[in-house]
C-alpha positions as CSV (number, residue, x, y, z in Angstrom):
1,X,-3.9,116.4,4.3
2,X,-0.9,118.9,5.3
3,X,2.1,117.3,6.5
4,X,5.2,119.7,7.8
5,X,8.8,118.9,8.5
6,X,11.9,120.4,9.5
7,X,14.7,121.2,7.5
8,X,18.2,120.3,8.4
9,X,21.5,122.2,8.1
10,X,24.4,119.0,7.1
11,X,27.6,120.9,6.4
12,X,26.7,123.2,3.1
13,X,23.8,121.1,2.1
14,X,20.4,120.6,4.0
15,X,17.6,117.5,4.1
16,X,15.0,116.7,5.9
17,X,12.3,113.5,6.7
18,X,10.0,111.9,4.6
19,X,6.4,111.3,6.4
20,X,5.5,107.7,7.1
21,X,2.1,108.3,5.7
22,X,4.1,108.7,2.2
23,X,5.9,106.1,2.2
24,X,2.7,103.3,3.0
25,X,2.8,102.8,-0.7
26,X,6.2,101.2,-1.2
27,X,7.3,97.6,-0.5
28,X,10.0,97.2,2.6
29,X,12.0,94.8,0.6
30,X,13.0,97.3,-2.0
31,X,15.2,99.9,-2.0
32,X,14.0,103.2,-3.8
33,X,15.3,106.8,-5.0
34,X,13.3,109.8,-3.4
35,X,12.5,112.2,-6.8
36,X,11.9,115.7,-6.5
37,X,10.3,117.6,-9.3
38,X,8.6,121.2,-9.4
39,X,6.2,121.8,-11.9
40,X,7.5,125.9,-13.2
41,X,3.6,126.4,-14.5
42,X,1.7,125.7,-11.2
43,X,5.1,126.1,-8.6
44,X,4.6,123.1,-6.9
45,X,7.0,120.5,-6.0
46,X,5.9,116.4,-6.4
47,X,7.5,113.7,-4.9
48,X,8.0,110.2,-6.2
49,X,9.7,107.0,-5.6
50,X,11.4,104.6,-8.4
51,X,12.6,101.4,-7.0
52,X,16.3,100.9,-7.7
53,X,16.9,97.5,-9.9
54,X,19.2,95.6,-9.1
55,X,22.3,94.9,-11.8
56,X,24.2,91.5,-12.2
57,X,27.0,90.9,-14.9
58,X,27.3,87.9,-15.9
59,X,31.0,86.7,-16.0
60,X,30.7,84.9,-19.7
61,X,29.1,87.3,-21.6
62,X,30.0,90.8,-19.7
63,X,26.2,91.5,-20.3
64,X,24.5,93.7,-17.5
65,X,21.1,92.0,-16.8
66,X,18.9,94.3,-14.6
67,X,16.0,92.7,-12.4
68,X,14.1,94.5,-9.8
């Protein structure tokens, strides 16, 4: 499967879509970070999502609990 998008100029930055048909695999509940990493041996780039867990302080201890 080839899947093409266009790039946008925003101010001195640019982004563009992800396709739909990548993003079947995620839950819509969640919220996730898009990762981009190129491989410098075969110079390809892979894309992959991490859910963001959520963080809650608890008020008597100060601790940081994390839960997705």
């Amino acid at each position: 499967m080839k899947l093409k998008r266009k790039l946008y100029k925003r101010g001195s930055s640019y982004e563009t879509t992800i396709p739909l048909p990548l993003l079947f695999s995620i839950k819509d509940k969640k919220k996730y970070h898009v990762v981009f990493e190129f491989d410098e041996e075969q110079k390809k780039w892979y894309v992959d999502f991490e859910s963001i867990e959520k963080e809650h302080k608890n008020e008597n201890t100060d601790e940081i609990l994390k839960y997705d």
